[in-house]
C-alpha positions in Angstrom: 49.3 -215.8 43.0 47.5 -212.6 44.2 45.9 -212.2 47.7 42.6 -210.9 45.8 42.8 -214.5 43.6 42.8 -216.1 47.1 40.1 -214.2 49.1 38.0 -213.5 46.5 35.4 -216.1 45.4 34.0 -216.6 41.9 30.8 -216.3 40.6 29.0 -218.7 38.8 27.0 -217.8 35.2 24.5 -219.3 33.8 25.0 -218.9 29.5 22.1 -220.0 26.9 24.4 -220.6 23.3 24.0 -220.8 19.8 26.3 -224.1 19.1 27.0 -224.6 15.7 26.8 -228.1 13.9 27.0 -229.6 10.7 23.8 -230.0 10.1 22.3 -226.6 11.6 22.4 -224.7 14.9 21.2 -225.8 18.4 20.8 -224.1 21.7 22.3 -225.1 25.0 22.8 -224.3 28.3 26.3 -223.9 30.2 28.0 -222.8 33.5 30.4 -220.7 33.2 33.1 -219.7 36.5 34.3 -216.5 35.8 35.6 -212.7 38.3 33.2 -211.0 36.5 30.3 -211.1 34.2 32.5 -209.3 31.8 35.0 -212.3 32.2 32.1 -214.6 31.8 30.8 -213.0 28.4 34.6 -213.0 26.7 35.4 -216.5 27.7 32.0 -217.6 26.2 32.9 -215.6 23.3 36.3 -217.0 22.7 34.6 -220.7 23.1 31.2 -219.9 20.9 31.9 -216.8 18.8 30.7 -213.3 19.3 27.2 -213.7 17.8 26.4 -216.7 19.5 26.2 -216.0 23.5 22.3 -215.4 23.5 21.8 -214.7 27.2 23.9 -214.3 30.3 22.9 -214.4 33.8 24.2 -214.6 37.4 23.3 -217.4 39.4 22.3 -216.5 43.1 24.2 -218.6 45.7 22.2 -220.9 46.9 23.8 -221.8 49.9 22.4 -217.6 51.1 19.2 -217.9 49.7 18.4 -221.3 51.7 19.8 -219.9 55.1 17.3 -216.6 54.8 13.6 -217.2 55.5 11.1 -214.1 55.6 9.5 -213.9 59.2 6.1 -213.0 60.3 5.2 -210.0 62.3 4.7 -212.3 65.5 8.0 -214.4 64.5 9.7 -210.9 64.4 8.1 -210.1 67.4 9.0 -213.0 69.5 12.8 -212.9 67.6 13.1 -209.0 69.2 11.8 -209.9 72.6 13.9 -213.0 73.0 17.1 -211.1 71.9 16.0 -208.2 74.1 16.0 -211.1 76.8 19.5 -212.6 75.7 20.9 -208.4 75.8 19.5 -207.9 79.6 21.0 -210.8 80.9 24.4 -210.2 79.4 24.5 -206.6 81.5 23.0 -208.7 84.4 26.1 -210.6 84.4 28.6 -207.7 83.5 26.6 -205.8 86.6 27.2 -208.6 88.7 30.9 -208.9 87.8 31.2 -205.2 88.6 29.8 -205.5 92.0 31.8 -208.9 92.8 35.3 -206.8 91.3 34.1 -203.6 93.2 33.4 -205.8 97.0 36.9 -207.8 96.2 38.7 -204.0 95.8 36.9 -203.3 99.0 38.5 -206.3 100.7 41.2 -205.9 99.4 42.1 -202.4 100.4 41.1 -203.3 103.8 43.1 -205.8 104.3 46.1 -204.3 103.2 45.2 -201.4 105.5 45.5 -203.6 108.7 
């Protein structure tokens, strides 16, 4: 198995095809896993016959479309003023840290001067 079969995921396709019956032709629908939409179309192809994959499209994740929600100019606002917030108190702390590292260096020094 290759590292790229592994870490790679596969994308799902959406296929409208001409299936053909005894009696006449039908459409139908079907999901197709596949690399590539190149992939997709051979394999549908292979399964249906060349003149029978009508259409062929990619279907979005839905798992990254449900986690993404458009924000309003205040929501964005309020969003860039509380991570503003959450960025100044991370250098308070660091600052602190300095100063409390910096006074035990003092100490430090001092008492190893005695």
């Amino acid at each position: 198995m290759k590292i790229n079969e592994v870490t790679t995921n596969l994308n799902t396709y959406v296929a409208t095809v001409r299936v053909v019956l005894r009696n006449g032709t039908t459409m139908a629908k079907t999901h197709v896993i596949a690399d590539g939409i190149n992939q997709a179309r051979m394999l549908l192809m292979h399964l249906y016959g060349e003149s029978n994959v009508l259409l062929l499209q990619a279907v979005i994740d839905k798992d990254m479309t449900e986690g993404t929600k458009t924000l309003t100019a205040s929501e964005l606002q309020v969003k860039s003023m509380t991570d503003r917030a959450k960025q100044l108190n991370q250098q308070a702390k660091q600052t602190r840290a300095r100063q409390s590292l910096k006074d035990a260096q003092h100490k430090l020094n001092l008492a190893s001067q005695k």
